[in-house]
C-alpha positions in Angstrom: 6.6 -17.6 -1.4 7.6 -15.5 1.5 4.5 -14.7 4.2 3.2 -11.4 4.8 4.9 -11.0 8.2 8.6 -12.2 7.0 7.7 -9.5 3.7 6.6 -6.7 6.5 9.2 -7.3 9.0 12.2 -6.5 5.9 9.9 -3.6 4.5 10.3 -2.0 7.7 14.1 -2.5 8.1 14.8 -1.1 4.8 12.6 1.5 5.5 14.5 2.3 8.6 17.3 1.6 6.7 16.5 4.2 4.0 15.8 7.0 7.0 19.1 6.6 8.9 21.1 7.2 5.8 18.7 10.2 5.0 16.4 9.4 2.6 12.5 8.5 2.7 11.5 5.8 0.4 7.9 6.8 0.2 9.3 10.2 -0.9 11.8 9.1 -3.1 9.0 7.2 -5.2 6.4 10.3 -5.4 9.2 11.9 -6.5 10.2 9.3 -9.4 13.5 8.6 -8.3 12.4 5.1 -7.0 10.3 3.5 -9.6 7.8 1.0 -7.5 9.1 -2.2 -9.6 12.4 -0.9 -8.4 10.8 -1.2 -4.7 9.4 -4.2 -5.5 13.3 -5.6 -6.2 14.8 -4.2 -3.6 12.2 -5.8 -0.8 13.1 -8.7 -2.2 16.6 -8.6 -2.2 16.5 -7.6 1.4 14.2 -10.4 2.4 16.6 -12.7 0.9 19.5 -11.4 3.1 21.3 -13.7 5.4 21.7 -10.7 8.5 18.5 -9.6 9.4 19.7 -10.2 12.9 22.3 -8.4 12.7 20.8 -5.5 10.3 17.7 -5.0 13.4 20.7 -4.6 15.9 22.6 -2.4 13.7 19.5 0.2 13.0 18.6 -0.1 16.5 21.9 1.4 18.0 22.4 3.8 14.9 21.2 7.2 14.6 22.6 8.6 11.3 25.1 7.0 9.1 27.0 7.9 5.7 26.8 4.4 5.0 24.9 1.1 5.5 26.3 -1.9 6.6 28.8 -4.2 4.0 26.2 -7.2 4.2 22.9 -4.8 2.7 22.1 -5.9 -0.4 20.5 -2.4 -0.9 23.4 -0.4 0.0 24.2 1.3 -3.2 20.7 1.9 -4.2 20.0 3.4 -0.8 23.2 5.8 -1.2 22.3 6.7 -4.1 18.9 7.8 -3.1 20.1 9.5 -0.3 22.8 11.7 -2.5 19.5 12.6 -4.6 
């Protein structure tokens, strides 16, 4: 079972994640377009990633991007929110 901390530290990178490529995942769930079991999935998915390291560099020097990084296991989910 993961701990709270390791859970909150990824919530917050994909969160960040979410708002560089132009998309609010608190927003995108009020509006329906990210069902919270869907949340639930992709939280996990990015707490199983092998680059967090490397993830909390990459948001920390980036602005805005068109895309996330290769190694995000939420990349296609997150573009496709962000095209919504």
């Amino acid at each position: 079972m993961q701990s709270n901390m390791t859970s909150d530290r990824h919530a917050a990178l994909m969160a960040k994640m979410a708002t560089i490529l132009g998309t609010d995942l608190d927003d995108a769930e009020l509006r329906g377009d990210l069902p919270p079991e869907m949340r639930d999935d992709m939280l996990s998915a990015c707490t199983g990633c092998a680059e967090p390291g490397n993830c909390a560099r990459w948001l920390a020097r980036t602005a805005q991007a068109e895309a996330a990084p290769d190694y995000c296991r939420n990349r296609d989910i997150l573009h496709a929110l962000a095209a919504e």
